[in-house]
LUMDO-166898 format. One record per residue (C-alpha): residue in three letters; z, y, x. Coordinates in steps of 0.001 Angstrom, whole numbers, padded with zeros to 6 digits, always signed. Each point is the difference from the previous one (the first is absolute). Layout:
BEGIN
ALAZYX;...
END
This chain:
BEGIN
UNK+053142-146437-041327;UNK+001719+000591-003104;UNK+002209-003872+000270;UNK+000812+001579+003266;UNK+001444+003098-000477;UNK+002177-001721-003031;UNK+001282-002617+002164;UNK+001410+002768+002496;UNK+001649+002249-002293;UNK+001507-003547-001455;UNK+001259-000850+003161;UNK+001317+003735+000658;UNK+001758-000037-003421;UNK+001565-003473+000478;UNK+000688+000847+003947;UNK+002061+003264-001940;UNK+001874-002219-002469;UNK+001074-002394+002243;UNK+001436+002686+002564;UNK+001564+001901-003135;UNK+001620-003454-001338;UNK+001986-000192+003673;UNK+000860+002923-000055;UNK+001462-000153-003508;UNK+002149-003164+000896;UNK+001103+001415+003655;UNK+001687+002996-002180;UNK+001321-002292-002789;UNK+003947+000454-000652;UNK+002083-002579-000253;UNK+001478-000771-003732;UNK+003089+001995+001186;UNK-001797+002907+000901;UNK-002074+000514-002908;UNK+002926-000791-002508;UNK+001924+003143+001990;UNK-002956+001885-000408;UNK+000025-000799-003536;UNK+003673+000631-000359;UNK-000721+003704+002384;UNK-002280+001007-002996;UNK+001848-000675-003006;UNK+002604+002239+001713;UNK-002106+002544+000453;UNK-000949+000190-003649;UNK+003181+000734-000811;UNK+001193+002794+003099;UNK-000256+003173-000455;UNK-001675+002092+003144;UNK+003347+000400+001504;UNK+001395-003147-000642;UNK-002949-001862+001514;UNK+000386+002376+003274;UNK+003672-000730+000344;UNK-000707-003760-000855;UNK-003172-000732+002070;UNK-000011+003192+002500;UNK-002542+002976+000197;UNK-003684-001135-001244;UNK-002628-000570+002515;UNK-002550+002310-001971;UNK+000678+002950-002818;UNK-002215+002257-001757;UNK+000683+002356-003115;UNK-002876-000007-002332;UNK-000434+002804-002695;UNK-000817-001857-003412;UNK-002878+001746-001665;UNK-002842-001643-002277;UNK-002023-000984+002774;UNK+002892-001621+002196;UNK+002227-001870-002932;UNK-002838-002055-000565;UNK-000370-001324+003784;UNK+003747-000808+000043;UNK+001135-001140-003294;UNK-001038-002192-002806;UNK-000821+001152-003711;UNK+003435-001673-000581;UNK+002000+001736+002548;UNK-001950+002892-000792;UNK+001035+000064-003751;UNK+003563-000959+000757;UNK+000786+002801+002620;UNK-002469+002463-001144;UNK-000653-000199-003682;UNK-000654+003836-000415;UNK-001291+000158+003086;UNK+002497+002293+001232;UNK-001260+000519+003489;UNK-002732+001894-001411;UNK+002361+002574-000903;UNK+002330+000151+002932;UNK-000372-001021+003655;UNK+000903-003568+000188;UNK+000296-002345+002727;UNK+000225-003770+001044;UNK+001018-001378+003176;UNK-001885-002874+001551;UNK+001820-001914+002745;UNK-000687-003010+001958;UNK+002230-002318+001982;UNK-000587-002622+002680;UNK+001430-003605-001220;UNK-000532-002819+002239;UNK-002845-000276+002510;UNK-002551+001133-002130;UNK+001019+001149-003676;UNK+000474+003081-000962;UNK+001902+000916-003264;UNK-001422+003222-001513;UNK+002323+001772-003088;UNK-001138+003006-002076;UNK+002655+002715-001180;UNK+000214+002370-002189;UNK+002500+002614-000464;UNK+002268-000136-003247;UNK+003616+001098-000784;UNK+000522+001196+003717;UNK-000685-003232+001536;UNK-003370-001640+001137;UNK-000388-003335-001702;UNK-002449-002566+000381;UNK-002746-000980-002231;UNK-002213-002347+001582;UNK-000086-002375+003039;UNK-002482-001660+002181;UNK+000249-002727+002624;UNK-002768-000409+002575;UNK-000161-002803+001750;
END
């Protein structure tokens, strides 16, 4: 009973990985495609929130996040943390980040994180899903 029951979850896992693997190589980009993905994102890096609007249109999704203890943590590395924060400022004054997400290609998304300094919203970190 027990050989049994492991061959059909074995079957059901392979069945999964197979389906998965298709699907994977149906939605593959073309060498072209992911090198102006990769190009999209180094650009990005450097853009400021405004810049990247003029330069790649409105994004598809935006949210403002307050930065407190609990929330810099979910967002931002030690590193980033220490380099943007070291005195942890937005504990003392209400301090925000802006998290925005655009549609590249078929499927990607690049996501960018803001935060505000000298009057201008400047990136700190990027993400590309694929």
């Amino acid at each position: 009973m027990r050989s049994m029951f492991f061959v059909m979850i074995s079957l059901i896992v392979l069945g999964c990985n197979s389906q998965n693997d298709k699907d994977f190589k149906k939605g593959a980009y073309t060498s072209k495609e992911k090198q102006s993905l990769h190009d999209d994102h180094k650009e990005f890096k450097k853009l400021k929130f405004e810049e990247a609007t003029k330069q790649f249109g409105e994004p598809s999704e935006t949210r403002k996040i307050k930065i407190d203890d609990e929330t810099v943590h979910s967002f931002l590395s030690d590193e980033l943390i220490q380099k943007h924060f070291p005195n942890k400022e937005y504990l003392k004054k209400d301090t925000y980040m802006i998290e925005a997400n655009w549609k590249r290609l078929s499927e990607s998304w690049i996501t960018v994180w803001y935060i505000y300094e000298k009057e201008t919203w400047k990136p700190i970190q990027t993400l590309v899903t694929i």
